[in-house]
N, C-alpha and C positions, 0 to 999 in steps of 0.2 A: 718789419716794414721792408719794400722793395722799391725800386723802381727800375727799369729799363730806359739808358740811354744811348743815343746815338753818337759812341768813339767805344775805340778798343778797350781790350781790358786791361789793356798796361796804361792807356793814359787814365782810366779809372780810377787804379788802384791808387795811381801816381796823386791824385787827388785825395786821396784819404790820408797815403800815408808819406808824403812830404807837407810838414808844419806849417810851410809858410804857403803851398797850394791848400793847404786845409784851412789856414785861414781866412782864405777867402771866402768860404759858404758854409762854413761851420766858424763864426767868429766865437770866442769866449767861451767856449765849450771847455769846461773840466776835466778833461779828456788826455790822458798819457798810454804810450802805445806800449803794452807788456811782453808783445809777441806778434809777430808778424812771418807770414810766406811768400815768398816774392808772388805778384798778378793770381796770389790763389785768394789769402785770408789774412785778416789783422782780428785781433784783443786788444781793447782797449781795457783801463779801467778808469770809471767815473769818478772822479778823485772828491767828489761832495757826496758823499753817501755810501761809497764803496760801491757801489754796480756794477756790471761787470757789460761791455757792447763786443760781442761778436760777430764781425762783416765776411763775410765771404764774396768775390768776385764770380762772376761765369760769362765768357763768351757768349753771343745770341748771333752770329754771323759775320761778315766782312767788319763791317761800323757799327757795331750795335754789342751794348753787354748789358748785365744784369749784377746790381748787388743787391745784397740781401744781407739785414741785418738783427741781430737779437740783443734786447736790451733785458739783461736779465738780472737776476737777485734786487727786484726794487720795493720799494717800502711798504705796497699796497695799491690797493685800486686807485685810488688817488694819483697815486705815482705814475700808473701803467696809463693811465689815461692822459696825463700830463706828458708824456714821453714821447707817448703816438702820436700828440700834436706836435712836438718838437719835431720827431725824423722825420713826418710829413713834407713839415714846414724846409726842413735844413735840403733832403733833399729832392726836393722841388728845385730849391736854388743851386745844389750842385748839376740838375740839368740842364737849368739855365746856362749855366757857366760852361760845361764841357759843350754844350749844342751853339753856343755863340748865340742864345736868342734873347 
């Protein structure tokens, strides 16, 4: 999953990977952070099933970045399908929030 939003990619990344700005549009998510590079990339791992989410950041200009995420080792179609609608969903709502809308 991706999305491109409108702020830098430090207040981005700053979104994923400060716990209590993450829980704002990612609430209750299973999610512990194993490794992280400062405004580049974070690894998570899905702490109910062992999965494994890795985000990458990328600049798109002055106000504008891009993350891009991979939800991988999951249980099956099922799962992959279930997941797509979660990152959809989550961010969607992390636009919301960084865009003020």
């Amino acid at each position: 999953a991706s999305k491109t939003v409108g702020a830098q990619v430090a207040r981005l990344y700053a979104a994923w990977s400060d716990p209590l700005q993450r829980a704002r549009w990612l609430p209750d998510a299973p999610v512990e952070v194993s490794r992280s590079t400062d405004g580049k990339s974070i690894r998570m791992r899905w702490t109910q099933g062992g999965s494994r989410v890795d985000v990458g950041f990328y600049p798109k200009g002055a106000e504008r970045s891009m993350v891009a995420l991979e939800h991988g080792r999951l249980a099956g179609p099922k799962a992959v399908v279930t997941q797509k609608a979660f990152w959809s969903e989550a961010l969607a709502r992390l636009k919301v929030l960084l865009e003020g809308r």
